[in-house]
N, C-alpha and C positions, 0 to 999 in steps of 0.2 A: 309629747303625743298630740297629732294634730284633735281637733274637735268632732271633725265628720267623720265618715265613718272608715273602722280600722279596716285595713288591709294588710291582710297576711299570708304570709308563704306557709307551705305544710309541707316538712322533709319527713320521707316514713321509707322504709324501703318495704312496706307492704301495698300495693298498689289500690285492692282495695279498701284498706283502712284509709289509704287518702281519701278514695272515694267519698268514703262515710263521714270525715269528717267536714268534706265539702260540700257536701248534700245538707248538712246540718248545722253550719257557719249561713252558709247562703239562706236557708231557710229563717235564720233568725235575724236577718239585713247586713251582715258581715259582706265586704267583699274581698273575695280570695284574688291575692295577684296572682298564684303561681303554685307548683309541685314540683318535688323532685325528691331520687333515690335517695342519693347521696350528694344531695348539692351539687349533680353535675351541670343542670339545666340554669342554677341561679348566677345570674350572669351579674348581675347588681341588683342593691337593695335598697336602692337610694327612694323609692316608691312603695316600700315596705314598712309597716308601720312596727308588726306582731311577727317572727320568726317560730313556730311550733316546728320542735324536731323531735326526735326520737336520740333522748340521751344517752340511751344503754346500749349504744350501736360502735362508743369510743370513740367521738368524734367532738366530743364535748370541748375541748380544747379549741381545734378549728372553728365550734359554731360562734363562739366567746372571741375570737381575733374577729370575726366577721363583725359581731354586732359591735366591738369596741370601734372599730373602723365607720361602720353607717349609721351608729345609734340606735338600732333597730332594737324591740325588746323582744328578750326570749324568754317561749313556755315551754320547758321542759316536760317530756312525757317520760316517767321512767317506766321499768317491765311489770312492777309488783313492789311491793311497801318494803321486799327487802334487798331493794335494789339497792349495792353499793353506790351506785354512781349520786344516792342522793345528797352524800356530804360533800361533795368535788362541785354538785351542779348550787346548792345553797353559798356555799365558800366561793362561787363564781359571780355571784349574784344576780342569778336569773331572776324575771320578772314573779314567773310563776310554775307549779309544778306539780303536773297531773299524774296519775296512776292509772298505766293503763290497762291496767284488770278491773280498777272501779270506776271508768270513765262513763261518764254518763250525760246527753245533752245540757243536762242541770248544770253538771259541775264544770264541763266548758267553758259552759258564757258567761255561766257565775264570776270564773277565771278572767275574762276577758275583760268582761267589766269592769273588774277589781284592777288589772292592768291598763284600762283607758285612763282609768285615775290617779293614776301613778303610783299606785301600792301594789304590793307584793301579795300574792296568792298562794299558800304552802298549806297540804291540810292538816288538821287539827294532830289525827294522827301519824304524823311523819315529823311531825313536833317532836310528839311523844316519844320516838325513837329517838331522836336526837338526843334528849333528855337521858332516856336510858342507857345509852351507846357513852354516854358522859361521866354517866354515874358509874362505870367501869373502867374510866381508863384517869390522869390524872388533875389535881383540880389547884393548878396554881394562876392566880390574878396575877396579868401582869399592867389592867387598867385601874386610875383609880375612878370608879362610880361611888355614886353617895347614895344612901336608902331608897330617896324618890326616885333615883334613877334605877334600880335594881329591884321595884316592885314595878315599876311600869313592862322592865323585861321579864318579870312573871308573868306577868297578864298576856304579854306580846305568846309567851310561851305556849299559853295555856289557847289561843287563836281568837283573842281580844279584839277588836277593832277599836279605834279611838273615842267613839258614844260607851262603849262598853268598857273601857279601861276608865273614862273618866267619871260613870255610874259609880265602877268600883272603891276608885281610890279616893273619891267625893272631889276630883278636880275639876275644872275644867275644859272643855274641849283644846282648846288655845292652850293652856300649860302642857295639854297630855302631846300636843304637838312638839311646843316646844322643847319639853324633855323628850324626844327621842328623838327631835333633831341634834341635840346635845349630845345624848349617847352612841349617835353614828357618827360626828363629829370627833367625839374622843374616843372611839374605838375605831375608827378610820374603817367604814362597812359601808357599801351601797345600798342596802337596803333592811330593812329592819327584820326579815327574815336570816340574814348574813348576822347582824346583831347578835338574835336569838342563839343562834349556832357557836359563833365566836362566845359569849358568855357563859352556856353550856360547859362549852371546852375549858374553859380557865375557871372552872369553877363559882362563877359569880351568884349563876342563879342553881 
């Protein structure tokens, strides 16, 4: 992710919610390369730093060969908390992932921010679902994690950040990195939101 300032494309097939979220990117010093319906306008993304699309439109597959292809990162917007598309767009490893029935300027840049610095933005409750959504279906490990690695994916769970998992578990900054570099390593995840999900599902946490 370069240093200066992100540049993002915004795919919505609502012309005014383009609008609004470009009135509201530009407002906070963001600058927008570009819009389009259905990514028919986006011609390359080699100039693109932040890709926000609109997840729940089934196109999530294609946005994912895009960004694998230019590097670009993606913030997914799904419809509502109980968008299916949230486990397909976490399992993909998007950067970040908004709701957009609770979208709010806050929780944008919040989002943005959090992806200039290369971590992952998922909120607290769409965790929670995941969690739930886990606790109903089956719960077989097939990684082996060891304790300290399986209370830091609590913490990841519960919408921890690294000051605050390492408050928690009385570690260090630097250890609380280093185990969860370790835990995406041995669970083979892009990102520590993808972690959270995968762990979930095989019952770890």
């Amino acid at each position: 992710m370069r240093t200066g300032r992100l540049r993002i494309w915004i795919d919505d097939h609502n012309p005014i919610y383009r609008r609004g979220l470009i009135a509201c990117l530009e407002g906070e010093g963001f600058a927008v390369a570009g819009e389009s319906e259905r990514l028919d306008t986006l011609i390359s993304v080699d100039d693109v730093d932040v890709l926000i699309f609109e997840a729940s439109a089934g196109r999530l597959g294609e946005v994912v060969r895009i960004a694998r292809r230019s590097g670009v990162a993606l913030v997914a917007v799904l419809r509502d908390r109980n968008d299916p598309t949230l486990f397909d767009a976490v399992e993909a490893g998007v950067a970040a992932i908004l709701v957009r029935d609770d979208l709010s300027p806050e929780s944008l840049i919040a989002a943005l921010r959090t992806v200039a610095t290369g971590h992952t933005a998922v909120p607290a409750e769409l965790l929670a679902r995941l969690l739930d959504h886990a606790s109903h279906g089956s719960r077989h490990s097939t990684v082996d994690i060891g304790q300290r690695e399986v209370a830091v994916l609590r913490e990841l769970a519960d919408g921890a950040d690294t000051g605050e998992i390492a408050d928690a578990l009385a570690y260090s900054e630097r250890m609380v990195k280093r185990i969860v570099h370790d835990v995406l390593v041995k669970m083979n995840c892009r990102n520590r939101a993808h972690a959270v999900a995968l762990a979930v599902r095989q019952g770890l946490i």
